[in-house]
C-alpha positions as CSV (number, residue, x, y, z in Angstrom):
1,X,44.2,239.1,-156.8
2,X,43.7,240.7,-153.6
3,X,43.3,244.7,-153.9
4,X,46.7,245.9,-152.0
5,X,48.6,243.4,-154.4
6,X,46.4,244.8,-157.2
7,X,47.9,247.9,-156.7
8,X,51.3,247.1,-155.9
9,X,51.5,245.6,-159.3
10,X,50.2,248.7,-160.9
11,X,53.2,250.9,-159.3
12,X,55.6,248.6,-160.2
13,X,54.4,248.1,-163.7
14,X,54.9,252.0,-163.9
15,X,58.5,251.9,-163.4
16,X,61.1,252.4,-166.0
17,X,62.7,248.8,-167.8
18,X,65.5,248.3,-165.9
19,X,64.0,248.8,-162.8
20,X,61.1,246.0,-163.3
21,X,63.5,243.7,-164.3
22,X,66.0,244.1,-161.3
23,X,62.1,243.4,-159.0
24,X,61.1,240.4,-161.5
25,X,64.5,239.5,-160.9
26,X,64.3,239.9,-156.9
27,X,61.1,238.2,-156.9
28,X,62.4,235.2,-158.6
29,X,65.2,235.2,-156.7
30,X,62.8,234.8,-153.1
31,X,61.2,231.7,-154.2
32,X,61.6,228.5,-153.1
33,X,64.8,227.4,-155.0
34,X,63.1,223.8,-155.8
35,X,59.8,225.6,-156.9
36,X,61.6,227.3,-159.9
37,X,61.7,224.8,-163.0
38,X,63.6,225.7,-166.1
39,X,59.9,226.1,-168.1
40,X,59.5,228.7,-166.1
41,X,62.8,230.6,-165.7
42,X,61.9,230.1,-169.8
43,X,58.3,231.4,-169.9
44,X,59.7,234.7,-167.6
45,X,62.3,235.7,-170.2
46,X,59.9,235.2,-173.0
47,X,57.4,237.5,-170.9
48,X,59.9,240.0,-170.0
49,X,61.2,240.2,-173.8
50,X,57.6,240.6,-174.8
51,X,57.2,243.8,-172.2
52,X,60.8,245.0,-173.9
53,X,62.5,243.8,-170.6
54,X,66.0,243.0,-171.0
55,X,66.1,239.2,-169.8
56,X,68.8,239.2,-166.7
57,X,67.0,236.1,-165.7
58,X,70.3,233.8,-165.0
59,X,70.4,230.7,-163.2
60,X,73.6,231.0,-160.2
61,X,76.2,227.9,-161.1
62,X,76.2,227.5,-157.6
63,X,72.7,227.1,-156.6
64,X,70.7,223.6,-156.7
65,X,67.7,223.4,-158.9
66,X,65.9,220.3,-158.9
């Protein structure tokens, strides 16, 4: 992982819960819509409820994933 991403994770591991789930959230969000499978929309809750995240990872009805 290169350096400046290095340390943009460390800053945003330092924020309070809700606030790294609203970015995990956002990040997800900025994918490619057909890049994000249910296993992993699955794997990211069960990360985020191991870091004590609450899971607000929700598919839209309205969006398209293959």
């Amino acid at each position: 992982m290169p350096d400046n991403v290095s340390k943009l994770l460390r800053k945003a591991l330092a924020f309070p819960v809700e606030a790294r789930a609203t970015v995990a959230s956002s990040l997800l969000e900025s994918l490619d819509q057909t890049a994000v499978s249910d296993a992993f929309i699955e794997s990211m809750r069960g990360s985020l409820a191991k870091r004590g995240m609450p899971s607000k990872l929700e598919r839209d009805a309205d969006r398209n994933f293959s």
